[in-house]
ChimeraX commands (.cxc) that place a marker at each C-alpha (Angstrom):
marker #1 position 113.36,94.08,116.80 radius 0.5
marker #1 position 115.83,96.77,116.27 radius 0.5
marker #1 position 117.20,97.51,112.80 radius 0.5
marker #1 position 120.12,99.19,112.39 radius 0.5
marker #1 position 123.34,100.00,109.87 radius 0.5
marker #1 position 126.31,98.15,110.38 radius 0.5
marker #1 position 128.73,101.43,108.33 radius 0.5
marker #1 position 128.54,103.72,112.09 radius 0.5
marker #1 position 126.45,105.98,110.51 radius 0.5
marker #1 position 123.78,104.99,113.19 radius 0.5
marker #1 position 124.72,105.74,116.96 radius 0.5
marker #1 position 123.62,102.58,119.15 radius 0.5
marker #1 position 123.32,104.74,121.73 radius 0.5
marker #1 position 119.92,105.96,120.36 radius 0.5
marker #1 position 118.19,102.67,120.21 radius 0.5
marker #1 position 116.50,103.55,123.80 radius 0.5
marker #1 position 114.80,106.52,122.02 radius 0.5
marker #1 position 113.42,103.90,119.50 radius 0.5
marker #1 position 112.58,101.25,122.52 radius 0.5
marker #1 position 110.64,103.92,124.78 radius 0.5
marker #1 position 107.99,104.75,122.05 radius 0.5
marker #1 position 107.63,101.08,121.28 radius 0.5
marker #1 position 106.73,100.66,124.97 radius 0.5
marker #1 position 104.26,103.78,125.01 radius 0.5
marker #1 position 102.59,101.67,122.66 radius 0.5
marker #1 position 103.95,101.96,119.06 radius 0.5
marker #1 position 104.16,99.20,116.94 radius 0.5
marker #1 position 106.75,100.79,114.69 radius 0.5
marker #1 position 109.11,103.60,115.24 radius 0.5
marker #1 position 111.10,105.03,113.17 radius 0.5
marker #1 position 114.67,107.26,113.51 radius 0.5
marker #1 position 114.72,109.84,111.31 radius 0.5
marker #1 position 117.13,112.08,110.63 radius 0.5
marker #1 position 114.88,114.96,109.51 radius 0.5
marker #1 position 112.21,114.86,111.78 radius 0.5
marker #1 position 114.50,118.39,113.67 radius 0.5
marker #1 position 115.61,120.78,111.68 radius 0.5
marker #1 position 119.38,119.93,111.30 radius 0.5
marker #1 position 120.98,123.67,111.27 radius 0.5
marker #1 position 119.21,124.10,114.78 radius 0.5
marker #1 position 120.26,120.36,115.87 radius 0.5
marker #1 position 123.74,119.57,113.45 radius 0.5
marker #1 position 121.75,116.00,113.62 radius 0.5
marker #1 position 123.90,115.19,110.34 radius 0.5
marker #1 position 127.07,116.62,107.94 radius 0.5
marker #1 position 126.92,116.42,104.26 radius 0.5
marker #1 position 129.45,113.34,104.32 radius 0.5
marker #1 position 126.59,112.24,106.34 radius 0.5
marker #1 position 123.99,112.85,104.46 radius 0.5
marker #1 position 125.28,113.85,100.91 radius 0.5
marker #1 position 122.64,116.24,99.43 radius 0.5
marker #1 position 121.65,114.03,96.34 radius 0.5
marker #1 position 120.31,111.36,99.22 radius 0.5
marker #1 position 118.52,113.71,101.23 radius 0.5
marker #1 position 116.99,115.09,97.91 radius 0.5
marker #1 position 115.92,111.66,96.71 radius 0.5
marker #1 position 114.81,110.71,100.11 radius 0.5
marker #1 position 112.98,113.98,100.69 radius 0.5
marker #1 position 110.75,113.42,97.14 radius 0.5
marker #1 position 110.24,110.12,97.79 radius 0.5
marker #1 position 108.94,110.65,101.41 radius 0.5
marker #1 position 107.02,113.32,99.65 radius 0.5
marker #1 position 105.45,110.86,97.26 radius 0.5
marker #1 position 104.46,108.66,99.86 radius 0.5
marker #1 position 103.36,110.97,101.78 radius 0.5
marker #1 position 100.40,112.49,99.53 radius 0.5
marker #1 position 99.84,108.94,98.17 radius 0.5
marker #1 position 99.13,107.74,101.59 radius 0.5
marker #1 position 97.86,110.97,103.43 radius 0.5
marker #1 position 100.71,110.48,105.88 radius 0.5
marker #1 position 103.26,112.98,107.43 radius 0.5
marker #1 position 106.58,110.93,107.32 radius 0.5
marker #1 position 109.96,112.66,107.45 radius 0.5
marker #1 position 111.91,110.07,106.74 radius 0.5
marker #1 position 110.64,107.07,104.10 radius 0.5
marker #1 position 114.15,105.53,104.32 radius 0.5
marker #1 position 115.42,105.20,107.58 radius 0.5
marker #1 position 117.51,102.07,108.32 radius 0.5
marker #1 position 117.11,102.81,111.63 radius 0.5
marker #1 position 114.17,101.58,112.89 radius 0.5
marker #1 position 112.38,99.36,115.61 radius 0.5
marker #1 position 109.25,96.84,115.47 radius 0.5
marker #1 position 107.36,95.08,117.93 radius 0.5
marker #1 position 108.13,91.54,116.86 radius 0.5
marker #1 position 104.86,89.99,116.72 radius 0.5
marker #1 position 104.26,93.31,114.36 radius 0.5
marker #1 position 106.90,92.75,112.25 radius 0.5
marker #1 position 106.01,89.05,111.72 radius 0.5
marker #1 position 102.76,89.95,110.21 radius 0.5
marker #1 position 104.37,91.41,107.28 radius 0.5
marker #1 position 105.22,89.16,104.06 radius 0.5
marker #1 position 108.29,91.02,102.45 radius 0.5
marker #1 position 108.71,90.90,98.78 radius 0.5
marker #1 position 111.89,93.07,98.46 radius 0.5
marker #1 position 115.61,92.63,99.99 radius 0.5
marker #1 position 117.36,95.60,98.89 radius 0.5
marker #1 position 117.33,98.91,99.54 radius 0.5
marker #1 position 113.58,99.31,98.70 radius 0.5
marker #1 position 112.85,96.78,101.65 radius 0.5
marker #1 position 112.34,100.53,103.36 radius 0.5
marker #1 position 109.76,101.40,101.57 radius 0.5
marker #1 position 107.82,97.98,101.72 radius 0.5
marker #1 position 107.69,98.32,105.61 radius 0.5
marker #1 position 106.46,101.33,105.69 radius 0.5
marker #1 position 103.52,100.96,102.97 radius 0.5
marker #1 position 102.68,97.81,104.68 radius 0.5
marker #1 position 102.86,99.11,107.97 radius 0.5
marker #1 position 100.39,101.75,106.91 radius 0.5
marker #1 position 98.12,99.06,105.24 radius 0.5
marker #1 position 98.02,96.87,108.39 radius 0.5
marker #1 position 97.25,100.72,110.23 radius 0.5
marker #1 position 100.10,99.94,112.81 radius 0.5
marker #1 position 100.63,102.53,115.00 radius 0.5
marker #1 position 103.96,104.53,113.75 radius 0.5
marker #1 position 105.73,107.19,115.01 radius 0.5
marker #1 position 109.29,108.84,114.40 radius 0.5
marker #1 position 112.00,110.14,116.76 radius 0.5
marker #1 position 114.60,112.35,115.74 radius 0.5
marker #1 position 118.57,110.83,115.38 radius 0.5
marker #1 position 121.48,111.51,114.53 radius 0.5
marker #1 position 123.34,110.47,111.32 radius 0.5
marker #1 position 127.24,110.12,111.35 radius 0.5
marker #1 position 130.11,110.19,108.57 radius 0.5
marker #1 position 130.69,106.43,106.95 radius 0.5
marker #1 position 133.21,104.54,109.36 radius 0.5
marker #1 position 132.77,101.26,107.53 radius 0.5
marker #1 position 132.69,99.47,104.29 radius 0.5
marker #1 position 131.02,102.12,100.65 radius 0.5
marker #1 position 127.47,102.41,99.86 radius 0.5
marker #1 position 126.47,99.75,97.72 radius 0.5
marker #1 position 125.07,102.18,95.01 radius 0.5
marker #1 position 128.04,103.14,93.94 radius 0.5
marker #1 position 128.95,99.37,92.68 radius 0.5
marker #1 position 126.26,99.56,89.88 radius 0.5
marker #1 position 126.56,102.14,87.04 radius 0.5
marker #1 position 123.45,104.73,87.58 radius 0.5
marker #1 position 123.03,103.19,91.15 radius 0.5
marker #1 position 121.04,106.43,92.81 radius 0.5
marker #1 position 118.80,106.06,88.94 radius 0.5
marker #1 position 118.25,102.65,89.32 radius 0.5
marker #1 position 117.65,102.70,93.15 radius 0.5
marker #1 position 115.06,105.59,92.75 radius 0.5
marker #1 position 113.65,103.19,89.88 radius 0.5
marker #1 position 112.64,100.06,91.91 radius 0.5
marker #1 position 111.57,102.64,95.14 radius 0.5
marker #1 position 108.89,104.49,93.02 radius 0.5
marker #1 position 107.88,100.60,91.56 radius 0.5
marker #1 position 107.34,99.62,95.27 radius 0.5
marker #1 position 105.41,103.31,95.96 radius 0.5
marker #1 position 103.02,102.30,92.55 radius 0.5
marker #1 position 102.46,98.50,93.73 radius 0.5
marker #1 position 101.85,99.25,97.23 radius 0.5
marker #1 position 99.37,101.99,96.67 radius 0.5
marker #1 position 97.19,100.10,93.63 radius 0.5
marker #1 position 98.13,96.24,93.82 radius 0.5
marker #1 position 98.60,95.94,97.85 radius 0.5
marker #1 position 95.30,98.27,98.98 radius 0.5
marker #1 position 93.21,96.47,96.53 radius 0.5
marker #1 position 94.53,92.98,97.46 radius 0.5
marker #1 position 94.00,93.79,101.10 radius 0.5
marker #1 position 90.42,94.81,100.44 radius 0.5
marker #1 position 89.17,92.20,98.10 radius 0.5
marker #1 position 90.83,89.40,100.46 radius 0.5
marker #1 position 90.28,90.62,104.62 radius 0.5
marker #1 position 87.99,88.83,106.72 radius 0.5
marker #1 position 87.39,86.31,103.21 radius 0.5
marker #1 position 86.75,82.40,104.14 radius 0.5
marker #1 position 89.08,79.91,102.68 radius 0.5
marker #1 position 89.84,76.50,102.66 radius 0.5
marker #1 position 92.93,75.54,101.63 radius 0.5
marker #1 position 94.38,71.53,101.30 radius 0.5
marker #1 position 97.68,70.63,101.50 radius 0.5
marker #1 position 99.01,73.93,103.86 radius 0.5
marker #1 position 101.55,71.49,105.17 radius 0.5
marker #1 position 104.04,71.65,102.11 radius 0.5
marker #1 position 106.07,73.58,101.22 radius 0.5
marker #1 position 104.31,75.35,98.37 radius 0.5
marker #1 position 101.11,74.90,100.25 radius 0.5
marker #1 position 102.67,76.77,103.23 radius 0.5
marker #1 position 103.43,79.52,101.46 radius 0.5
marker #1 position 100.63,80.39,99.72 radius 0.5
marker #1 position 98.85,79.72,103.15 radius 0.5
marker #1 position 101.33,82.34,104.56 radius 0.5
marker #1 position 100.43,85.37,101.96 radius 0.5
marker #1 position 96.63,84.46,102.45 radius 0.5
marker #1 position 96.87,85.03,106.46 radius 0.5
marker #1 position 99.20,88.19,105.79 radius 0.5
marker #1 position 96.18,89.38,103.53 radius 0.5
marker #1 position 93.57,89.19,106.13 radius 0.5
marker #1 position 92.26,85.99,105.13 radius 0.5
marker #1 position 90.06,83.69,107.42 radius 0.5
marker #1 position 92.19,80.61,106.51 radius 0.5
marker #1 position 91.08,77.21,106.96 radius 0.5
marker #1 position 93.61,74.20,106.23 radius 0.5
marker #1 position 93.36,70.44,105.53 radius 0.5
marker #1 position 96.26,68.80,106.72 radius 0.5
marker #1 position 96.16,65.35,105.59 radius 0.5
marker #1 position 97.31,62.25,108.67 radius 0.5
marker #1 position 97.75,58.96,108.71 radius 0.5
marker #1 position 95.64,57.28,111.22 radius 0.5
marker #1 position 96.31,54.30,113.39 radius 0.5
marker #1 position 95.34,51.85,111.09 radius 0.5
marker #1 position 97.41,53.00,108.11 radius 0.5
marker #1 position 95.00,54.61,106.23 radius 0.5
marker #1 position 94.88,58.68,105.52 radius 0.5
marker #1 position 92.52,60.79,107.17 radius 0.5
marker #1 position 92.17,64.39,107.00 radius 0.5
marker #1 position 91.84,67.16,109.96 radius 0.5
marker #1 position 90.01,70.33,109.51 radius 0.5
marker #1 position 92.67,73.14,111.48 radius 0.5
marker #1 position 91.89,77.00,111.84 radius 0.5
marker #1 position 95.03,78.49,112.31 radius 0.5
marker #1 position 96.48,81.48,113.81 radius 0.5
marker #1 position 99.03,83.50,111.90 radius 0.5
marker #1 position 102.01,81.52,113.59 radius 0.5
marker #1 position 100.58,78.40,112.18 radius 0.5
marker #1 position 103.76,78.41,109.78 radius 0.5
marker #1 position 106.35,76.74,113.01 radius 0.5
marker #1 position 104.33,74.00,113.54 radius 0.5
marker #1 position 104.16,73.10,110.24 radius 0.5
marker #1 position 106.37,69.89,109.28 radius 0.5
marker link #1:1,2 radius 0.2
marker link #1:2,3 radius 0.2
marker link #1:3,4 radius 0.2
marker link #1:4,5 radius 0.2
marker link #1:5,6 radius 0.2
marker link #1:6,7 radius 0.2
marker link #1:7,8 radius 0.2
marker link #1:8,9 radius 0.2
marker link #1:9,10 radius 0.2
marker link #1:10,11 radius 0.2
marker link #1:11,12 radius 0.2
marker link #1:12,13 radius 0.2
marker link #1:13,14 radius 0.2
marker link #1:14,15 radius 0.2
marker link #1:15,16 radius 0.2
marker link #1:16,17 radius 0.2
marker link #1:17,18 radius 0.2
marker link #1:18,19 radius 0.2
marker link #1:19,20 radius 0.2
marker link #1:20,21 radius 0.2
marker link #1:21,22 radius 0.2
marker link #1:22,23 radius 0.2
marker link #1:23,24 radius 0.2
marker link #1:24,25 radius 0.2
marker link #1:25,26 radius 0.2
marker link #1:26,27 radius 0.2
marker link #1:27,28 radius 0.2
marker link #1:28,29 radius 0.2
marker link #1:29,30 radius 0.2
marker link #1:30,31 radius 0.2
marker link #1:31,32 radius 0.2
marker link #1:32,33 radius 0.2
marker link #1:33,34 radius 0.2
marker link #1:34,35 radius 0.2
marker link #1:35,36 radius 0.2
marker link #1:36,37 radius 0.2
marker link #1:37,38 radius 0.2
marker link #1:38,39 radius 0.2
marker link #1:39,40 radius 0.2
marker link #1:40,41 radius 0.2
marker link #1:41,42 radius 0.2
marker link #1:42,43 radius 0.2
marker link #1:43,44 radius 0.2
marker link #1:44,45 radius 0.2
marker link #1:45,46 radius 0.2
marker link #1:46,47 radius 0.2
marker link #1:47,48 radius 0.2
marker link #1:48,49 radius 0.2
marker link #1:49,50 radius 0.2
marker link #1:50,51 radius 0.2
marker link #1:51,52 radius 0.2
marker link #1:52,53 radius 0.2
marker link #1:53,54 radius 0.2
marker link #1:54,55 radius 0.2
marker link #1:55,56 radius 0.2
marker link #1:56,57 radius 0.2
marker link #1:57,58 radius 0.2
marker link #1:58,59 radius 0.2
marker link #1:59,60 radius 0.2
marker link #1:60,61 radius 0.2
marker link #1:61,62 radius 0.2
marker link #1:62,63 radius 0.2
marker link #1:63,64 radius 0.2
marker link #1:64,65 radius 0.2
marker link #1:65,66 radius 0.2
marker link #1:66,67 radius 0.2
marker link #1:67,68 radius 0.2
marker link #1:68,69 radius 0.2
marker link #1:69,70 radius 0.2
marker link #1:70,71 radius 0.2
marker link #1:71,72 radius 0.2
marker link #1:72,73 radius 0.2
marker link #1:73,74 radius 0.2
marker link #1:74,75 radius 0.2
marker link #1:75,76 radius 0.2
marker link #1:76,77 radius 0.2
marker link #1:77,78 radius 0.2
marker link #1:78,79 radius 0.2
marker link #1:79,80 radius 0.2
marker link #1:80,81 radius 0.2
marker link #1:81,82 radius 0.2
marker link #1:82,83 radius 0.2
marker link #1:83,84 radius 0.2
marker link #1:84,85 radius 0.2
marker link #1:85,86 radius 0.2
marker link #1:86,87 radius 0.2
marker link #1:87,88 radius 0.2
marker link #1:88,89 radius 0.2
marker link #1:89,90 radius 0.2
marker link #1:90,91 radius 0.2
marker link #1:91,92 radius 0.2
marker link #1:92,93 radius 0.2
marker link #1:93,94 radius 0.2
marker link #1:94,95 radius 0.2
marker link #1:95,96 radius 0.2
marker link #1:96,97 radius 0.2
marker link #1:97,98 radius 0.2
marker link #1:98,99 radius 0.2
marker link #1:99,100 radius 0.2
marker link #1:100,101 radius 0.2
marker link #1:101,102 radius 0.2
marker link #1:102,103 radius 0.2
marker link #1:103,104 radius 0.2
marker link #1:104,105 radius 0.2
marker link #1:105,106 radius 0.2
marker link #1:106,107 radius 0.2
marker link #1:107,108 radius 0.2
marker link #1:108,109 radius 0.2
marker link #1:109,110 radius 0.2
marker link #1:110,111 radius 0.2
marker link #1:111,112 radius 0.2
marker link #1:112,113 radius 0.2
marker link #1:113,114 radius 0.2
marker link #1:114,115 radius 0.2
marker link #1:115,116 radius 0.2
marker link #1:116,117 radius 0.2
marker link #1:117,118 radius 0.2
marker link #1:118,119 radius 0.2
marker link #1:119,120 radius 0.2
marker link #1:120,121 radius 0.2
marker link #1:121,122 radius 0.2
marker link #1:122,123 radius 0.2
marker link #1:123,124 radius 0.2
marker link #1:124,125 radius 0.2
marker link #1:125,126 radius 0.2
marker link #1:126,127 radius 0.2
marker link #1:127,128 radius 0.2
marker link #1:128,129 radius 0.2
marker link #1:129,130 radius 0.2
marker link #1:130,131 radius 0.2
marker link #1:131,132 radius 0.2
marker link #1:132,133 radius 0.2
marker link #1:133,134 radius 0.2
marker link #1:134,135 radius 0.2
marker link #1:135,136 radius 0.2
marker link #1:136,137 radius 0.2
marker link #1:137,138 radius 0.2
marker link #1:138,139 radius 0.2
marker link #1:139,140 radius 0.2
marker link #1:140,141 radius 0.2
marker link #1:141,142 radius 0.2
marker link #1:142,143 radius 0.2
marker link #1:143,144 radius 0.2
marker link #1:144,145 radius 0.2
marker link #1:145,146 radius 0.2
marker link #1:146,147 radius 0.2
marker link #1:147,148 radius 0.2
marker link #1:148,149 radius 0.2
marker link #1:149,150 radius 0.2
marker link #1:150,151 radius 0.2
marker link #1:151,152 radius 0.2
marker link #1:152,153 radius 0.2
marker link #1:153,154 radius 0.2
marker link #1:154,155 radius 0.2
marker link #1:155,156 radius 0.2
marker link #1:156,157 radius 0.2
marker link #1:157,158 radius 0.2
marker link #1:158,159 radius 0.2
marker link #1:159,160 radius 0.2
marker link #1:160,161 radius 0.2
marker link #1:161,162 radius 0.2
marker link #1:162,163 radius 0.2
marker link #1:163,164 radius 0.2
marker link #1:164,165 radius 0.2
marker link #1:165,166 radius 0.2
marker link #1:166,167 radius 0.2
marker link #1:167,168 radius 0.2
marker link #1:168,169 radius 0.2
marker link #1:169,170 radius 0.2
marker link #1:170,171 radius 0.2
marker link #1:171,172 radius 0.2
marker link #1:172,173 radius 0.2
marker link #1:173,174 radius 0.2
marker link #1:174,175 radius 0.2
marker link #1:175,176 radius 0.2
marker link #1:176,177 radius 0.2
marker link #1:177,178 radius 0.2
marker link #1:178,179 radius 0.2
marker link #1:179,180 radius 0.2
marker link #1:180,181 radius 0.2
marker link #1:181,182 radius 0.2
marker link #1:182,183 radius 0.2
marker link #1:183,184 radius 0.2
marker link #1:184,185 radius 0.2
marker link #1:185,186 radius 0.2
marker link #1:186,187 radius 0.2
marker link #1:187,188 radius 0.2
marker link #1:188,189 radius 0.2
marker link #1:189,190 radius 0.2
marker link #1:190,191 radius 0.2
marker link #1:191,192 radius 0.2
marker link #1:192,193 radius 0.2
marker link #1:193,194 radius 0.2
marker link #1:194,195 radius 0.2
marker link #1:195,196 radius 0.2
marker link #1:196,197 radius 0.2
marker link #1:197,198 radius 0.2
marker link #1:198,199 radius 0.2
marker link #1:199,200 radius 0.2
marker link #1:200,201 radius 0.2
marker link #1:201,202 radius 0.2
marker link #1:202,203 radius 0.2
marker link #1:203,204 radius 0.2
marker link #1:204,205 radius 0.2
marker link #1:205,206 radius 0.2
marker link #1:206,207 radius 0.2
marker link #1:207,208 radius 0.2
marker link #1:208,209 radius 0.2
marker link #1:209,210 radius 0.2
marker link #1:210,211 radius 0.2
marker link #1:211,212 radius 0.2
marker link #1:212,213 radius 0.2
marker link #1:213,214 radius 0.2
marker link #1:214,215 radius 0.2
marker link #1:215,216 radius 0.2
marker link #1:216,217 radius 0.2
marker link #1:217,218 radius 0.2
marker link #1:218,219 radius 0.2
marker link #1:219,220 radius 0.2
marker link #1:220,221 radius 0.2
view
């Protein structure tokens, strides 16, 4: 599964240097724009790349990366690739810009195998950067980034601990609240067990003891 920004700042004509590492065996890669040193490269302008983004990108990669003991380049890449079954694995609980930094904490927590290839970043073609519609966007942005950095490293690692390889039975899986919680259990670690409650063929309700796998969620009705 290829992400990718819909402005032109991303050249589609990189995706197969995404696609190859994902077929030497990478679960994630990653395109980043700082991986080679850009006055050797001229990977990216500063219309590309203004310098107040590649500062706040730079100190939050930095974060992460002594949080995490991890030698990113690039926390917030849009451009990016996953092995699907990979990417399925992950329960997201962002959908803005700090979606970035989700993946990549829970990509480190699941230890998938990442790696980065160097891109290049173009001038805006398309459409303006959403940060500029909200006052103190860049503030604001930075904000919710470093409240994803603080969750993931205290709230996700000890959640992932506490729960992996734990037994559980859980009734009612097959609604839609049950479902849910059935899906953040698996994407914990959790050995789940489910109860799905029938009707057999003489009317009356029976239940049936299912261990599921973690694509249990499709075949739920």
């Amino acid at each position: 599964i290829i992400f990718l920004g819909g402005d032109g700042q991303d050249d589609p004509n990189e995706i197969p240097l995404l696609t190859e590492e994902i077929k030497n065996g990478y679960d994630y890669v990653i395109g980043s724009r700082f991986l080679a040193p850009n006055k050797d490269n001229g990977r990216y302008s500063n219309k590309a790349v203004l310098p107040v983004n590649e500062f706040g990108n730079k100190s939050i990669t930095f974060i992460i990366n002594i949080l995490f003991g991890k030698n990113i380049t690039d926390s917030q890449s849009e451009f990016k690739c996953f092995v699907a079954s990979k990417l399925k694995e992950i329960n997201l609980q962002t959908y803005r810009f700090e979606i970035e930094t989700e993946l990549l904490i829970k990509s480190f927590r699941k230890n998938f195998k990442i790696k980065e290839v160097a891109v290049h970043r173009y001038e805006r073609k398309y459409g303006k950067s959403k940060l500029f519609d909200v006052p103190f966007g860049r503030f604001l942005f930075g904000l919710k980034v470093l409240r994803t950095i603080i969750i993931g490293y205290f709230l996700w690692r000890w959640m992932l601990n506490y729960w992996r390889n734990k037994k559980v039975l859980l009734t009612g899986a097959d609604g839609f609240v049950g479902s849910h919680l059935a899906e953040r259990l698996l994407d914990l670690g959790v050995k789940l067990t489910i109860v799905v409650r029938a009707t057999s063929n003489n009317g009356t309700s029976a239940y049936n003891f299912q261990n599921l796998n973690h694509s249990y969620i499709s075949k739920c009705k």
